[in-house]
C-alpha positions as CSV (number, residue, x, y, z in Angstrom):
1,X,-29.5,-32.6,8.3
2,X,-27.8,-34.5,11.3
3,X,-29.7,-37.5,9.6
4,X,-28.0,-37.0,6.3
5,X,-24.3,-36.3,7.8
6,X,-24.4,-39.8,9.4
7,X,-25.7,-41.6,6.5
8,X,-23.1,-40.0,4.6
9,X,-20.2,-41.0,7.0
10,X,-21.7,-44.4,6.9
11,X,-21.8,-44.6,3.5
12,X,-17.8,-43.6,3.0
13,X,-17.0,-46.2,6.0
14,X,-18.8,-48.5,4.1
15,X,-16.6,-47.7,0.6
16,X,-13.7,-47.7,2.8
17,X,-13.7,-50.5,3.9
18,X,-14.9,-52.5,0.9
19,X,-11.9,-50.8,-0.8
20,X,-8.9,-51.9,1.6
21,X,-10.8,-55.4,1.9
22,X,-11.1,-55.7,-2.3
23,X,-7.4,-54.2,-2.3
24,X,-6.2,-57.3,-0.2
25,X,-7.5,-59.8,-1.9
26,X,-6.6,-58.4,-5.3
27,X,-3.1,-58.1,-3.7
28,X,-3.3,-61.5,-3.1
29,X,-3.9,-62.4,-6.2
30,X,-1.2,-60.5,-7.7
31,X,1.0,-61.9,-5.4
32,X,0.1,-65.7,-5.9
33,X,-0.1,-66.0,-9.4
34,X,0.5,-69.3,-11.9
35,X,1.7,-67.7,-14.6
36,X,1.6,-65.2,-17.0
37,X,3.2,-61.6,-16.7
38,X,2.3,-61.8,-13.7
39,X,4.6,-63.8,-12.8
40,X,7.2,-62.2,-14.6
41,X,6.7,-58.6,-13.3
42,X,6.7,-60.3,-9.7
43,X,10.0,-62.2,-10.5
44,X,11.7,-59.5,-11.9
45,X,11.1,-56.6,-9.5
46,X,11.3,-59.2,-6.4
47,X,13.7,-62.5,-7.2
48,X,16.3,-61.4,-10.2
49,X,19.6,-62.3,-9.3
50,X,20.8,-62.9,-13.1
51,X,24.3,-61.4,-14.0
52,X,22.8,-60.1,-16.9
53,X,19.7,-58.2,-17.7
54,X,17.4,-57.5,-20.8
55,X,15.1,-54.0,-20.8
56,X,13.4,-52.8,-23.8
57,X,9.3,-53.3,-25.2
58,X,8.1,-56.1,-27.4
59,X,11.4,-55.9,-29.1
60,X,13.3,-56.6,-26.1
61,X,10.9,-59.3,-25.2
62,X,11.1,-61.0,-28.5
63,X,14.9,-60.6,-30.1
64,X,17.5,-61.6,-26.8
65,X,17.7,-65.4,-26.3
66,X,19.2,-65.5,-23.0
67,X,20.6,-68.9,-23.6
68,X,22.7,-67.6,-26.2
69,X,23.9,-64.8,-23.6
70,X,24.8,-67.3,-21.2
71,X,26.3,-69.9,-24.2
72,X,28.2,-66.7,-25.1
73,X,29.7,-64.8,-21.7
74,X,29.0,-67.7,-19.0
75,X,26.8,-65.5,-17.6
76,X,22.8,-66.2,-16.0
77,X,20.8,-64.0,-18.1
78,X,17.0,-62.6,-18.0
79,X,14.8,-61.2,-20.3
80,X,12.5,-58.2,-18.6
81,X,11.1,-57.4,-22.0
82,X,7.2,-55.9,-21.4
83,X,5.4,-55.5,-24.8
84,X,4.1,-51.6,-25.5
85,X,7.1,-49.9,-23.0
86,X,9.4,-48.2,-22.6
87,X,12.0,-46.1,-20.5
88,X,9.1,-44.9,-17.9
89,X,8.4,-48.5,-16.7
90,X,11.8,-49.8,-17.1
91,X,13.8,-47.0,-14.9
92,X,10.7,-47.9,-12.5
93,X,11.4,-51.3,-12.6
94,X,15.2,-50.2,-12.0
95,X,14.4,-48.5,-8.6
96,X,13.0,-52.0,-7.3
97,X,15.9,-54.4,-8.7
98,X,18.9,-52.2,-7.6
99,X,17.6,-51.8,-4.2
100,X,18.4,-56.2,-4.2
101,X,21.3,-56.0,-6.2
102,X,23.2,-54.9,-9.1
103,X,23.6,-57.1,-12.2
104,X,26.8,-56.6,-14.1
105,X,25.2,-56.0,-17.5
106,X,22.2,-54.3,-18.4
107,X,21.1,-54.6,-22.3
108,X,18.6,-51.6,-23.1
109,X,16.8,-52.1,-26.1
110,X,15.7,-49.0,-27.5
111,X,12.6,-48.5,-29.7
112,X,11.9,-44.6,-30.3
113,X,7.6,-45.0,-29.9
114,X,8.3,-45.7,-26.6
115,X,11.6,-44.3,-25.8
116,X,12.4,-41.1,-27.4
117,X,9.1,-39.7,-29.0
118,X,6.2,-38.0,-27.7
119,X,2.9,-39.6,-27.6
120,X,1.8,-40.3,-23.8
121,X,3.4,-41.4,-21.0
122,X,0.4,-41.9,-19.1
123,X,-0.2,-45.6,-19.9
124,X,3.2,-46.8,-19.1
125,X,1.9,-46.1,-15.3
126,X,-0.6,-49.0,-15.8
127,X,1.6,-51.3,-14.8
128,X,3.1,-49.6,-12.0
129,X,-0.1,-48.8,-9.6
130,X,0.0,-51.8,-7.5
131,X,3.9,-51.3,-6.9
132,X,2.9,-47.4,-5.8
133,X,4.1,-47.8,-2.5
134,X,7.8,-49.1,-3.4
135,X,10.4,-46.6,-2.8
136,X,11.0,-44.5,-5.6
137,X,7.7,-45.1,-7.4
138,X,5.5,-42.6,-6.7
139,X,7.8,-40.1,-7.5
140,X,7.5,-41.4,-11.4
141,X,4.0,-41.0,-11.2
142,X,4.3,-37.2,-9.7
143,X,6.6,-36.9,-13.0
144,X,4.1,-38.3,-15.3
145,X,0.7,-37.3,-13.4
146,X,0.9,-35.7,-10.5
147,X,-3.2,-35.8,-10.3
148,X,-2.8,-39.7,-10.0
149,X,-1.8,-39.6,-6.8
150,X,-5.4,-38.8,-4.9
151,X,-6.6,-41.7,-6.9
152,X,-3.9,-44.5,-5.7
153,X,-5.7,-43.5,-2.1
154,X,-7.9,-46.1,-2.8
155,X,-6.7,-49.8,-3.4
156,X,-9.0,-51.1,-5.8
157,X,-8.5,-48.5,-8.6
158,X,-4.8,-49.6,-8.2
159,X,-5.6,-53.0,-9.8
160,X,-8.7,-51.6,-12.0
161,X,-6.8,-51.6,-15.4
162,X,-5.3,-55.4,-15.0
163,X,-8.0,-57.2,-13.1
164,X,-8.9,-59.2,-15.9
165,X,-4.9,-60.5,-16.5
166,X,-4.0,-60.7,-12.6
167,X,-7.4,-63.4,-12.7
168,X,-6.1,-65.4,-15.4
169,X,-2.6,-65.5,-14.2
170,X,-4.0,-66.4,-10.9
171,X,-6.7,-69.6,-11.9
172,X,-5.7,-70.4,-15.7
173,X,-2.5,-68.5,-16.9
174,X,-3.0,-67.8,-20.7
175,X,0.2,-68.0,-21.3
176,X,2.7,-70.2,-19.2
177,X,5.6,-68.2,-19.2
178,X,9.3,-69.2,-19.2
179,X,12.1,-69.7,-16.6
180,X,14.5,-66.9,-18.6
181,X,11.6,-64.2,-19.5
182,X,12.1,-64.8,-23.4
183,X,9.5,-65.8,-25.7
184,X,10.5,-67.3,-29.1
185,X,7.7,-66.5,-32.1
186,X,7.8,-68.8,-34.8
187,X,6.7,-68.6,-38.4
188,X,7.7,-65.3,-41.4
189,X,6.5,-62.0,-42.1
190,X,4.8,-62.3,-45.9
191,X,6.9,-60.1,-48.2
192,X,3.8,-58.6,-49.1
193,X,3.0,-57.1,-45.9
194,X,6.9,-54.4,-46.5
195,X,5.9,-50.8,-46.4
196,X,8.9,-50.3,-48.7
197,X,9.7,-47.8,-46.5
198,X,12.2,-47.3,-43.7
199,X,10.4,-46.3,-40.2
200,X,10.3,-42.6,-39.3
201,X,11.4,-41.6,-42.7
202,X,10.1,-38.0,-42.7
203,X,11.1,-37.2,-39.0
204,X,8.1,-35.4,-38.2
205,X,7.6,-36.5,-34.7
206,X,8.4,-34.6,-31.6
207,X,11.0,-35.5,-28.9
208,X,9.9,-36.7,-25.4
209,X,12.1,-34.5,-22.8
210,X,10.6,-36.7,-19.6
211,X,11.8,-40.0,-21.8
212,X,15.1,-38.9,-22.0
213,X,15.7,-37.5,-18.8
214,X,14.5,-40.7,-17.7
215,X,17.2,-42.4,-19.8
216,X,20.0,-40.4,-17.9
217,X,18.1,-40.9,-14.4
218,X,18.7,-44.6,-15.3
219,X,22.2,-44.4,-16.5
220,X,22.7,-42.3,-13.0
221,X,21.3,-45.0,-10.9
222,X,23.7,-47.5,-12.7
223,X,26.1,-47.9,-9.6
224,X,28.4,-50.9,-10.9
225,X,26.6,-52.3,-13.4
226,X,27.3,-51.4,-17.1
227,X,24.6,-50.2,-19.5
228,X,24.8,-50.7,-23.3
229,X,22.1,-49.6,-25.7
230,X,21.0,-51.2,-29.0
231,X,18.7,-50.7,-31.7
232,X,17.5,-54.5,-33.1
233,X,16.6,-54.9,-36.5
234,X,13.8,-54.2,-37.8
235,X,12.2,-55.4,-41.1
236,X,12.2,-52.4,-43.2
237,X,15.0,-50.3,-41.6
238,X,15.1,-47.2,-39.6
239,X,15.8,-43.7,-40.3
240,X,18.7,-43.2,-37.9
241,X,18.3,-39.6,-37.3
242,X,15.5,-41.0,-35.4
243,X,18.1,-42.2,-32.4
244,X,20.2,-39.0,-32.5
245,X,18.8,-37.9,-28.7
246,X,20.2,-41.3,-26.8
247,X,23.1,-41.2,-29.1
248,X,24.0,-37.7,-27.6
249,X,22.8,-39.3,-24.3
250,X,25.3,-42.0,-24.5
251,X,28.4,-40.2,-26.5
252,X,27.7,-38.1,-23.1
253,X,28.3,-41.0,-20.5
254,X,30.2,-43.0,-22.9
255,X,27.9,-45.6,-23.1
256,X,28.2,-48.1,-26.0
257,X,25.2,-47.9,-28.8
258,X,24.9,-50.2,-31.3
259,X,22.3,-49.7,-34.4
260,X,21.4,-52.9,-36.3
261,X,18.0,-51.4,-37.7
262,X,19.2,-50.9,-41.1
263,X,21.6,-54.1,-41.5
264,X,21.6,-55.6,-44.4
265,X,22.1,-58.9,-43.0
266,X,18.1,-58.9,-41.9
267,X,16.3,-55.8,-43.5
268,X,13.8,-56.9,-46.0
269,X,15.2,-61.0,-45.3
270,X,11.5,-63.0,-44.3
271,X,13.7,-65.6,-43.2
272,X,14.5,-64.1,-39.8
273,X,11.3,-61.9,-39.0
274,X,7.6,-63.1,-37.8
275,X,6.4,-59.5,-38.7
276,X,7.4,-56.2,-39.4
277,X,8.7,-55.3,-36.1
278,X,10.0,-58.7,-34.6
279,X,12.4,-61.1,-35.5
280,X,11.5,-64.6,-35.3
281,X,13.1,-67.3,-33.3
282,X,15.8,-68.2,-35.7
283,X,16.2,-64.5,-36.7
284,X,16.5,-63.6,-32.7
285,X,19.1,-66.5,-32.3
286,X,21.5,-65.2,-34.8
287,X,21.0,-61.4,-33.7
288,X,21.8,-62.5,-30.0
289,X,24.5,-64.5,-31.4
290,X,25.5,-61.5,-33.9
291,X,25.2,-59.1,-31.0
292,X,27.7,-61.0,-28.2
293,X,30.4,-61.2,-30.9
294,X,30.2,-57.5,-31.5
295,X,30.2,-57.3,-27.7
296,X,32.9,-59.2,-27.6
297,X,35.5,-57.3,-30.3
298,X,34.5,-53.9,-30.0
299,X,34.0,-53.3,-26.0
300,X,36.2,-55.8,-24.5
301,X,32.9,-57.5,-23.0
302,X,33.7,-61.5,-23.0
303,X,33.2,-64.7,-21.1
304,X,36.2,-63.7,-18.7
305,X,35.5,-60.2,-18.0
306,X,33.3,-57.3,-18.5
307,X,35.0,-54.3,-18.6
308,X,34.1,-51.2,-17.0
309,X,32.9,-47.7,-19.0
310,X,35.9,-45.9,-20.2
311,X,34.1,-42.2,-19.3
312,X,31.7,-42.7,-16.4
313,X,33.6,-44.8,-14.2
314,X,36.9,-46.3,-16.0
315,X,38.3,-47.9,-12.6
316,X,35.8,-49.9,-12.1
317,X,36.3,-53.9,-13.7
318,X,34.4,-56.7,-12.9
319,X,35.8,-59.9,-12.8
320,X,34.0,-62.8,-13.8
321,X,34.8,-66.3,-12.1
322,X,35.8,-69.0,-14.0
């Protein structure tokens, strides 16, 4: 028996220590890499200092040419698009870019599969493991799965579901990445390809609660820097009953939200989308563009100033230097 207890404490010192000394070096590695989204998710929870800042999934990523930001409101601009999230990582990513500093604009794309319906939160924590220590973070997991916590104890399973992209972006980056976050995708959705129907037509889904309380944690966390929401086109339109929840979130806080899923300047127009959810480049161009001009007459938001929320905290102004 006594024989058995010690090679049983030998064999967990052994697993203990192979997990803190495979944790390092995969923490190296995420720390150290080439390119990729690695790279990005290290630049934008660690070195954004841009005035102006770009959330939302694929659709985020895709449709905001930060160029045309900064051509438009003489402002640095980045794009913290992640493909396949939503509000769960993004308010996480919040908790480690206001604890640097406050940007003056944040631009929330909002896409209901990962923003307002229920269908899993659990994978938006993927992302998150190896930044479980960073204040604030844990706490989203407790929110999400509380029984994750007694796995982060060990370091390696923090890096098991992205060890295969942290190697890439670490020796040969599959993708280079760019200076602003965006990524332009050329070519045009075939016509063919239209459902003929607008997305969420028959409203049979059910309404995430965690998504949107996560919506109004972020808006909370805001301190001086303005939030506005937007829906971006999409090919075949959007039934807009679908955004009714962060509607009431932002008629709440008085927080602008603008809905171009069913303009008829790009629903159903091949021209400006690569598929069925993205625009292209020249279709992202010209919403940007489309987008800062709307900023610009309806909420006072232009290259001199962006002005403050009328409900949540209407003496605040920020100037912007010439």
């Amino acid at each position: 028996m006594r024989k058995f207890i010690v090679r049983t404490l030998l064999f967990l010192a052994i697993m203990f220590v192979t997990d803190r000394i495979a944790g390092a070096v995969l923490g190296y590695i995420a720390s150290h890499p080439r390119g990729g989204q690695t790279l990005k998710r290290n630049y934008l929870t660690d070195f954004t200092h841009e005035d102006v800042l770009v959330f939302g999934s694929s659709r985020a990523h895709y449709h905001y040419n930060p160029r045309v930001v900064t051509d438009s409101l003489g402002l640095s601009c980045f794009n913290c698009g992640e493909d396949s999230n939503g509000i769960i990582l993004f308010y996480s990513w919040w908790e480690m870019i206001s604890r640097r500093y406050h940007p003056q604009l944040l631009i929330y794309d909002v896409y209901p599969q990962y923003d307002v319906v229920a269908n899993g939160n659990y994978e938006f924590l993927f992302r998150l493991k190896r930044f479980y220590d960073r204040p604030g973070i844990s706490a989203v997991f407790d929110d999400v799965e509380p029984r994750e916590r007694w796995k982060m104890m060990s370091m390696m399973y923090r890096y098991n579901s992205s060890f295969t992209e942290l190697a890439a972006d670490f020796t040969l980056p599959l993708v280079a990445g760019t200076k602003d976050g965006f990524v332009a995708l050329e070519g045009t959705v075939p016509p063919e390809r239209s459902t003929g129907r607008i997305r969420y037509a028959d409203m049979g889904v059910q309404i995430d609660t965690l998504r949107l309380t996560y919506i109004e944690k972020l808006i909370d966390d805001l301190g001086p820097t303005r939030i506005i929401f937007v829906a971006s086109p999409i090919y075949d339109g959007m039934n807009p009953k679908i955004f009714e929840p962060v509607e009431a979130i932002s008629k709440k806080y008085g927080i602008p939200f603008l809905d171009y899923t069913n303009d008829p300047k790009y629903v159903r127009h091949v021209e400006y989308f690569k598929d069925l959810n993205h625009l292209n480049n020249i279709g992202a161009d010209l919403f940007t563009q489309d987008l800062m001009r709307d900023l610009h007459q309806k909420y006072g938001i232009t290259k001199g100033k962006i002005a403050a929320s009328e409900t949540k905290d209407k003496e605040r102004e920020t100037e912007i230097p010439k």
